[in-house]
VMD Tcl script that draws the C-alpha trace (Angstrom):
set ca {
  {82.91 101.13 142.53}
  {79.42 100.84 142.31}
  {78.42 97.26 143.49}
  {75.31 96.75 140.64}
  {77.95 97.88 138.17}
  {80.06 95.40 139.14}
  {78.11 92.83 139.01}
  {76.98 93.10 135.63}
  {80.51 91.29 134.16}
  {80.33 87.81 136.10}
  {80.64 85.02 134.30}
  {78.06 83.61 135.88}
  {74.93 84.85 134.15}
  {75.33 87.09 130.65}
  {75.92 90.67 131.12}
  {72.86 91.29 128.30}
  {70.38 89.68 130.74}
  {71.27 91.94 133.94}
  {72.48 94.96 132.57}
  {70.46 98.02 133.69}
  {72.12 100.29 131.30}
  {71.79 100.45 127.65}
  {75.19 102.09 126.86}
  {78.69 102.92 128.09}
  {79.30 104.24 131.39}
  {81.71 106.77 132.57}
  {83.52 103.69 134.45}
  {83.36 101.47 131.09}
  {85.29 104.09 129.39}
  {87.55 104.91 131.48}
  {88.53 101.33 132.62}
  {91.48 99.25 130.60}
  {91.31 96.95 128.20}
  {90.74 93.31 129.92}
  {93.16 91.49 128.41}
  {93.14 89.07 131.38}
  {89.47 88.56 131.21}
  {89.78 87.85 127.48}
  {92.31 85.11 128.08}
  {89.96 84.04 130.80}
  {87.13 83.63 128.39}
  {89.63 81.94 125.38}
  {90.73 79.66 127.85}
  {87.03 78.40 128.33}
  {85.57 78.91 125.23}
  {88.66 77.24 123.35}
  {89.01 73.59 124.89}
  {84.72 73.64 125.11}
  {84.44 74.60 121.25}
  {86.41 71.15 120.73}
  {84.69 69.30 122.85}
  {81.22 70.29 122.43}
  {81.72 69.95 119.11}
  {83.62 66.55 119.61}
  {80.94 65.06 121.28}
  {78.16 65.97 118.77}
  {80.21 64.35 115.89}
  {80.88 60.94 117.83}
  {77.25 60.93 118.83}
  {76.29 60.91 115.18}
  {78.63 58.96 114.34}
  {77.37 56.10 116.53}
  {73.59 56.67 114.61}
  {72.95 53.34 112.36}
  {71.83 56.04 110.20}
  {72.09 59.76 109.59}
  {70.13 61.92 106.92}
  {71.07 64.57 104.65}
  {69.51 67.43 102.85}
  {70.75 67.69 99.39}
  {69.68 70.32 96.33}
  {70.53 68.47 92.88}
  {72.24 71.94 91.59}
  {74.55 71.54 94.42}
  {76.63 68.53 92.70}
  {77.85 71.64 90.43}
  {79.64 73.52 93.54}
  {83.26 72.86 92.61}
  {85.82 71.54 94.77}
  {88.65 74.19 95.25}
  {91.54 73.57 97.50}
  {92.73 76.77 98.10}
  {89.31 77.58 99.99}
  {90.34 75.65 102.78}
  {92.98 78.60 103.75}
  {89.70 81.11 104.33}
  {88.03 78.13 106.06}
  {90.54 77.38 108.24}
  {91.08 80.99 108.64}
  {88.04 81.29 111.23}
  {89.66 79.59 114.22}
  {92.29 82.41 114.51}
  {89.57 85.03 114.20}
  {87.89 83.12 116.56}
  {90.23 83.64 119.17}
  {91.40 87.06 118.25}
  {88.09 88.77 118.41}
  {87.97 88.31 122.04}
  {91.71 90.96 121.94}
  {89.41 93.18 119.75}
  {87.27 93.97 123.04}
  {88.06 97.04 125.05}
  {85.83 96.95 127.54}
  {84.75 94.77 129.59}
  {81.38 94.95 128.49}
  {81.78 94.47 125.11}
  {83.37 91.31 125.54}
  {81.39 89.64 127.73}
  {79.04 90.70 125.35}
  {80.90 89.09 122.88}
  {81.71 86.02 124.61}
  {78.31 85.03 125.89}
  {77.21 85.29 121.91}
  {80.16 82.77 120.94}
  {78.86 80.34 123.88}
  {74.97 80.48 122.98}
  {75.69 80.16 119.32}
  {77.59 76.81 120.29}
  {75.02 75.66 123.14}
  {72.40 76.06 120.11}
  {74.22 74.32 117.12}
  {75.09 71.76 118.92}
  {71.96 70.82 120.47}
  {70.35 70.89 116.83}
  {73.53 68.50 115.81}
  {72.20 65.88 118.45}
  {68.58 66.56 117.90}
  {68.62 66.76 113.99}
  {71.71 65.08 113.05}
  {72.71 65.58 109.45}
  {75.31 64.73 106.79}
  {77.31 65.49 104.69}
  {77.59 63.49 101.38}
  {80.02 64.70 99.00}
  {82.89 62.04 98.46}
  {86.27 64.34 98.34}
  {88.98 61.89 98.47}
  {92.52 62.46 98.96}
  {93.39 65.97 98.46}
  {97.26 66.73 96.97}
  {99.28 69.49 96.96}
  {100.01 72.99 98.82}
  {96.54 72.61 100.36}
  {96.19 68.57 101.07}
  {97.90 69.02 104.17}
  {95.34 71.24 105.39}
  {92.36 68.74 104.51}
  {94.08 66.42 106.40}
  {94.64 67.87 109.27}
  {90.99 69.07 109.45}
  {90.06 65.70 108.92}
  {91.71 64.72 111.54}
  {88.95 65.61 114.38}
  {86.29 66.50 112.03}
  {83.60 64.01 110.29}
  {80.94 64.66 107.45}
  {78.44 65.14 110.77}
  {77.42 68.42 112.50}
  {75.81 70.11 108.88}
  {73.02 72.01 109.73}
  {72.64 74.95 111.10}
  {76.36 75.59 109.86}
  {78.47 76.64 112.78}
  {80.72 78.20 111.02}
  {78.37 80.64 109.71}
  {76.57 81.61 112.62}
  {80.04 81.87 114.39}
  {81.05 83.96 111.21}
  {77.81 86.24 112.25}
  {79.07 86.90 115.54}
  {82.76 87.54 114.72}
  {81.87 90.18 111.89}
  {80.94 92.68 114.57}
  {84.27 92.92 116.53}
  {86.12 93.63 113.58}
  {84.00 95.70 112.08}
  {84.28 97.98 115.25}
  {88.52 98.04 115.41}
  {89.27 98.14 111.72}
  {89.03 101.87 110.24}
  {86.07 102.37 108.41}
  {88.21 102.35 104.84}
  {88.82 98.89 105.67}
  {85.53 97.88 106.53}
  {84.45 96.85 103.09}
  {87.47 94.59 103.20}
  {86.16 92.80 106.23}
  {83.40 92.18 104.41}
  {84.70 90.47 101.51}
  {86.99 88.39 103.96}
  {84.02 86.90 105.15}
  {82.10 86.29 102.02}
  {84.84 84.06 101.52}
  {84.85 82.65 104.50}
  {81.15 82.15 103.94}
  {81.38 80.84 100.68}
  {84.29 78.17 101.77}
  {82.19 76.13 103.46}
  {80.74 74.75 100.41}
  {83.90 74.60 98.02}
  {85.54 72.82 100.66}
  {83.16 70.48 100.68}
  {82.55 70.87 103.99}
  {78.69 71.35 103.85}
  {75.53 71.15 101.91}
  {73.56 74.45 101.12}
  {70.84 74.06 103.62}
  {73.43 74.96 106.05}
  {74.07 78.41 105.34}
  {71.04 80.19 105.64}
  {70.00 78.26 108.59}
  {73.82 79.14 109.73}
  {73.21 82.55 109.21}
  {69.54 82.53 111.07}
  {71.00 81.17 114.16}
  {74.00 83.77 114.06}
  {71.13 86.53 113.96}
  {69.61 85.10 116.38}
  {72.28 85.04 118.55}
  {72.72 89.26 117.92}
  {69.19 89.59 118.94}
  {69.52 88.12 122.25}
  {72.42 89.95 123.39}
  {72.41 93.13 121.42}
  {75.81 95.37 121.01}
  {73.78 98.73 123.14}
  {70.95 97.70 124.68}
  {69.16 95.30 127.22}
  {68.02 91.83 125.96}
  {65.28 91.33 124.47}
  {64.50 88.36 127.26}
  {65.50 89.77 130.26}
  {61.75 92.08 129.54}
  {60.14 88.32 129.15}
  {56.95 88.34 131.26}
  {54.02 86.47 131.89}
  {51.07 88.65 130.08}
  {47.70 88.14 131.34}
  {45.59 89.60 128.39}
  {43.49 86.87 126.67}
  {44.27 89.33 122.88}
  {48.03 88.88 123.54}
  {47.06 84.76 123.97}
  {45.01 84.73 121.09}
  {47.46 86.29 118.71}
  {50.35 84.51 119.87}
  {48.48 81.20 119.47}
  {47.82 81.78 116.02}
  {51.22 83.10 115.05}
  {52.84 79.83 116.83}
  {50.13 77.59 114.68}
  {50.91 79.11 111.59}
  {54.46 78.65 112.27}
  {53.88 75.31 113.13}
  {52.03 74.77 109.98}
  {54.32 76.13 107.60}
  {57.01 74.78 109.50}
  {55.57 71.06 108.98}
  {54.83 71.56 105.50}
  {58.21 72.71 105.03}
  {59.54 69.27 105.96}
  {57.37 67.32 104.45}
  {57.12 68.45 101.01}
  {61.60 68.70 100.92}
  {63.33 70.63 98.12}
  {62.53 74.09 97.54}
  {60.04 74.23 100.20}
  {62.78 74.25 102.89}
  {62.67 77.86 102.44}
  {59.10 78.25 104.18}
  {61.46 77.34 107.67}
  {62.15 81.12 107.32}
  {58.37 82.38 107.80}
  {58.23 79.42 109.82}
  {60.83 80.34 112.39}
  {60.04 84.30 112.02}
  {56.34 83.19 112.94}
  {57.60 81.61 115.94}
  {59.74 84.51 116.82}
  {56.36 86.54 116.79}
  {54.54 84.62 118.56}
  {57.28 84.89 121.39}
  {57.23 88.96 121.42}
  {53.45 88.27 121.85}
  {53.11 86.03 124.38}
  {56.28 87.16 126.65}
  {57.95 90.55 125.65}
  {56.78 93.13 124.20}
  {57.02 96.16 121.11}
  {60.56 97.23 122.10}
  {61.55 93.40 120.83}
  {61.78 94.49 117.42}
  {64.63 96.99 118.05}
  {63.37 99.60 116.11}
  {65.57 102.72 115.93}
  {65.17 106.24 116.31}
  {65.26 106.69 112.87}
  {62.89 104.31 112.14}
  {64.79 101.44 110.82}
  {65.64 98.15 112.28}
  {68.62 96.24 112.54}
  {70.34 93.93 110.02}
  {69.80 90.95 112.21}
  {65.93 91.43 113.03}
  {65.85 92.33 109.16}
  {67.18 88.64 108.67}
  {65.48 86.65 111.61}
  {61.63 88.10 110.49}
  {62.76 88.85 106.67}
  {59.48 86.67 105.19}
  {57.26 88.26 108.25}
  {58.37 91.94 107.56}
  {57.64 91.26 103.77}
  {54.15 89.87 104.76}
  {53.56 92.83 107.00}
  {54.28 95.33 104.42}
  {52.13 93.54 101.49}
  {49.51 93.55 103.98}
  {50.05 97.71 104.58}
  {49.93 98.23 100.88}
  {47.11 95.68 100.24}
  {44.38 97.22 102.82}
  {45.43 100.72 101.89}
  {45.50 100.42 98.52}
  {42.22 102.92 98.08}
  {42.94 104.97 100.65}
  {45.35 108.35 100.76}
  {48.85 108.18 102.18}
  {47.45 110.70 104.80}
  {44.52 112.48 105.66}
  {44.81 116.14 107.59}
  {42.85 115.56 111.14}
  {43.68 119.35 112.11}
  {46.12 121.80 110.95}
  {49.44 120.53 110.91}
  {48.60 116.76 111.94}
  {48.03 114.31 109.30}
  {47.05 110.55 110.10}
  {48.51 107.78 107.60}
  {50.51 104.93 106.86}
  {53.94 104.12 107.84}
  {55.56 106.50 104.21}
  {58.60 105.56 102.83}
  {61.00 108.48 102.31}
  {60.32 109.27 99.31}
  {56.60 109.61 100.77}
  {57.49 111.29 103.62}
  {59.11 114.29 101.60}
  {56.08 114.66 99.26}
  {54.09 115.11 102.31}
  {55.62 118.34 103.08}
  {56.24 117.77 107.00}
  {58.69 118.40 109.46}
  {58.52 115.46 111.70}
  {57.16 111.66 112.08}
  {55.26 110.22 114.92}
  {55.83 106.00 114.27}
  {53.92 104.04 116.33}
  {54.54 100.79 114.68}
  {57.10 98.43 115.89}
  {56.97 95.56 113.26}
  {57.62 97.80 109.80}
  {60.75 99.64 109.20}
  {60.76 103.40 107.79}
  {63.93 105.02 108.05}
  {62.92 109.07 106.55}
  {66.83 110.23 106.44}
  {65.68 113.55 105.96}
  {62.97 113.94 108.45}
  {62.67 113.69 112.34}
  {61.30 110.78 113.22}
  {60.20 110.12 116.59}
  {59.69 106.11 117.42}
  {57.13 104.91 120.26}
  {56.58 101.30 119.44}
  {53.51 99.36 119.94}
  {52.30 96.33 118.92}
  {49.54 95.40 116.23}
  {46.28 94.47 117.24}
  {46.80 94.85 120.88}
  {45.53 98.43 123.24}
  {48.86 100.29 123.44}
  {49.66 101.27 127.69}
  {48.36 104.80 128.89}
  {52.28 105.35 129.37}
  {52.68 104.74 125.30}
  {49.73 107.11 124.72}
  {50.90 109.78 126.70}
  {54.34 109.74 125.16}
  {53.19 109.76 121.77}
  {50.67 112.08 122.60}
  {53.13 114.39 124.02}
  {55.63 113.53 121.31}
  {52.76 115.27 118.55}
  {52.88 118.08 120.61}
  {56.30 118.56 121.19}
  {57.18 117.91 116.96}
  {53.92 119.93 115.76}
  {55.76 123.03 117.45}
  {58.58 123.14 114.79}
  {56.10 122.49 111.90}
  {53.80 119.77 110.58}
  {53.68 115.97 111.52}
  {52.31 112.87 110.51}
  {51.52 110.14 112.71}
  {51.35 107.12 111.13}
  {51.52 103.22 111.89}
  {51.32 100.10 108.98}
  {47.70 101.13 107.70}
  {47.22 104.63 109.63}
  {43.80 103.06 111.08}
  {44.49 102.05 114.28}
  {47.36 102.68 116.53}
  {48.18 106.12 115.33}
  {44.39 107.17 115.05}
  {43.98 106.18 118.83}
  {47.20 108.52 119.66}
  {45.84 111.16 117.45}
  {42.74 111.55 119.29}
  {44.37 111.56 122.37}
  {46.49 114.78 121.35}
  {43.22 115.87 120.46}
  {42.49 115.58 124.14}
  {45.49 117.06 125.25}
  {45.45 120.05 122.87}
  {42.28 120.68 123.94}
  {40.54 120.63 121.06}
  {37.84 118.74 122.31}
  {36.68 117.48 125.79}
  {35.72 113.73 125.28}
  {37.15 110.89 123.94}
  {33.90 110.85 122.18}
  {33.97 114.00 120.20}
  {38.00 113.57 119.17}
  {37.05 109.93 117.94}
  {34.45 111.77 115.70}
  {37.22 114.15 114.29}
  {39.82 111.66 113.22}
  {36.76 109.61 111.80}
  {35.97 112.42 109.69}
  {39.34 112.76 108.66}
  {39.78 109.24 107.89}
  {36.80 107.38 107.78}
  {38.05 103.81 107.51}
  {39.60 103.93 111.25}
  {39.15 101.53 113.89}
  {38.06 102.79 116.69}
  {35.75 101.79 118.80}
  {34.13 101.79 122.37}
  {37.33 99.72 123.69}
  {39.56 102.40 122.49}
  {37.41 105.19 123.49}
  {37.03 103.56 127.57}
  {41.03 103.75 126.81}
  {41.51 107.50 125.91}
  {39.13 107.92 128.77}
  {41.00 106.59 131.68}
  {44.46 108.38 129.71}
  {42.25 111.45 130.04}
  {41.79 110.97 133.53}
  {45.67 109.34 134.89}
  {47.35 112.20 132.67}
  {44.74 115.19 132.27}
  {42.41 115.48 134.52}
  {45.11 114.82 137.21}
  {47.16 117.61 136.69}
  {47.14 120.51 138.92}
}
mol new
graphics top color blue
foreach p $ca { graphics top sphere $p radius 0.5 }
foreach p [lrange $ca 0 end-1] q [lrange $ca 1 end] { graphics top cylinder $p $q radius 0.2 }
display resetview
């Protein structure tokens, strides 16, 4: 057995953060399920669910006082008693999800997603402790015994963000793998319930949800289902551009983030930009393009769709806004078109064959196009390594018919790799005289002398050094 293989399960340090591979290995599929380890992990995740949680209500409770965050529609939300079955339901899906797991690496996964998303809620239970205020009262009937006995260990404390939404995040995945995919829709509307109990029980105000549901994403992001973290590419950048923009992106965030709270009410929603901002500003300023999980086909996952929702829809105003007067594309040379990121509707019109996407923050899934994805970050100088392979990818896709490169306004990033397959084609012989060519094309580009000392150190690490 390889040794760095097995290392990669300890409990000691999450699989996500060590992992050199970014899928299944031979081993991981032939191996059995660990029932053993999943007991393992119940039997510590079980008792320190209770007492984490425990501990977070009695500290509250000892507060002289404890706030709350309360919409005036929300004194509508009925109280129905029969919502405390789906409720309650969560605690056995808790524990079976771990039995769903059938390898090893999926449930450490798993696990280590369960643990953050209760290191994290708690914490903001003893750093922001909240209430609830609704006054249920005795509960009778088929369901009162089930309000009792949750009120048994549980208080109106430990609101916001809901735990058992987030947890409801992470637990959709699991069963969403082992149920057929006829059934899947079923899931689904399981958990809506679930989802929607916590406030017909009583059991929460509304600000809990979608800050609930943030943290759950959240959670997905740092350990993703197929891939390496996100964190374990963290590294101290030394660029002063990388600084600047992440400085700006964490004021911003800051900003709206304070405004948020102090104006109350419906301006609790600007937390969203506000924590999307700050999730920015952390790509920037310690990881880098790949952070956004985009996918081969362009798109992005459902989490990073959530965590960076206000962001995204920022990002895409902004595409639309400074290309409003400009075409969707502009031919450089036969067969290559420069543009913005198309939507697929777009994409088809053009008449190509194949997408070059050089921009990490947008989605643009083109079903019925290739789409080839090297990600780079705005307003930063992409690597030679990301030039090259986007450089060669135009190259490779331009054989089988036309392509467009494109990034969000089809000015910068993509330009820059466009004139580098210039380069490579052979077109032209200086960074110089391919700059000229995709300015002609598209005149509003920006490129200047940085990017052309760029191109011409690419020119000489990947073309001139060739045999």
């Amino acid at each position: 057995m390889d040794r760095r293989l097995g290392n990669v399960h300890r409990f000691d340090r999450p699989p996500e953060l060590i992992s050199q591979s970014t899928g299944p290995t031979a081993e991981s599929v032939a191996e059995p399920r660990p029932w053993r380890r999943a007991l393992t992990w119940l039997l510590f995740l079980g008792p320190f669910f209770f007492a984490s949680y425990g501990f977070a209500t009695w500290a509250s409770s000892q507060r002289t006082e404890v706030g709350f965050i309360l919409f005036a529609w929300e004194q509508h939300i009925p109280l129905l008693p029969w919502s405390i079955v789906p409720y309650w339901l969560i605690d056995l899906l808790y524990g079976v999800s771990l039995l769903l797991c059938t390898t090893r690496r999926q449930l450490d996964t798993h696990a280590w997603r369960l643990l953050l998303t209760q290191l994290i809620a708690v914490a903001c239970f003893l750093l922001f402790p909240l209430r609830c205020t609704f006054e249920r009262g005795e509960v009778s009937g088929a369901f009162g015994w089930m309000f009792a006995a949750l009120m048994s260990f549980d208080q109106p404390y430990n609101q916001a963000p809901s735990l058992h939404i987030a947890l409801l995040v992470v637990l959709l995945e699991p069963y969403l793998r082992a149920v057929p995919r006829a059934c899947q829709a079923l899931v689904v509307a399981v958990a809506l319930l679930i989802g929607v109990s916590v406030l017909t029980t009583w059991q929460h105000h509304f600000f809990d949800v979608p800050t609930g549901l943030w943290l759950g994403c959240f959670v997905l992001w740092v350990f993703p289902t197929d891939a390496r973290s996100p964190l374990r590419r963290a590294t101290r950048h030394r660029e002063r551009a990388r600084w600047r923009l992440a400085l700006a992106y964490a004021t911003t965030a800051l900003a709206v983030g304070g405004l948020a709270v102090y104006a109350g009410g419906g301006w609790l929603w600007l937390l969203w930009l506000s924590g999307a901002l700050a999730l920015v500003a952390v790509i920037y300023l310690l990881l880098d393009a790949d952070a956004f999980e985009k996918r081969d086909d362009g798109s992005l996952p459902l989490a990073i769709r959530c965590l960076l929702g206000p962001y995204l829809l920022c990002a895409w105003l902004n595409s639309r806004w400074w290309t409003r007067q400009l075409a969707l594309a502009d031919p450089v040379t036969a067969g290559v078109l420069l543009g913005r990121l198309p939507t697929a509707a777009e994409g088809q019109r053009l008449g190509i064959a194949a997408i070059i996407d050089v921009c990490a923050e947008l989605p643009g899934p083109t079903p019925a196009l290739r789409h080839v994805v090297i990600p780079m970050l705005d307003l930063l100088p992409p690597s030679l390594e990301q030039v090259e392979r986007a450089s060669a990818a135009i190259a490779e896709e331009l054989a089988a018919g036309p392509v467009l490169v494109c990034c969000a306004l089809g000015l910068a990033r993509s330009a820059l790799v466009t004139a580098a397959w210039l380069l490579r084609a052979g077109i032209h012989a200086t960074p110089e005289e391919a700059v000229a060519q995709v300015r002609k094309a598209r005149p509003a580009v920006v490129l200047g002398r940085a990017q052309i000392d760029l191109l011409r150190r690419w020119q000489q690490q990947y073309l001139q050094a060739k045999p």
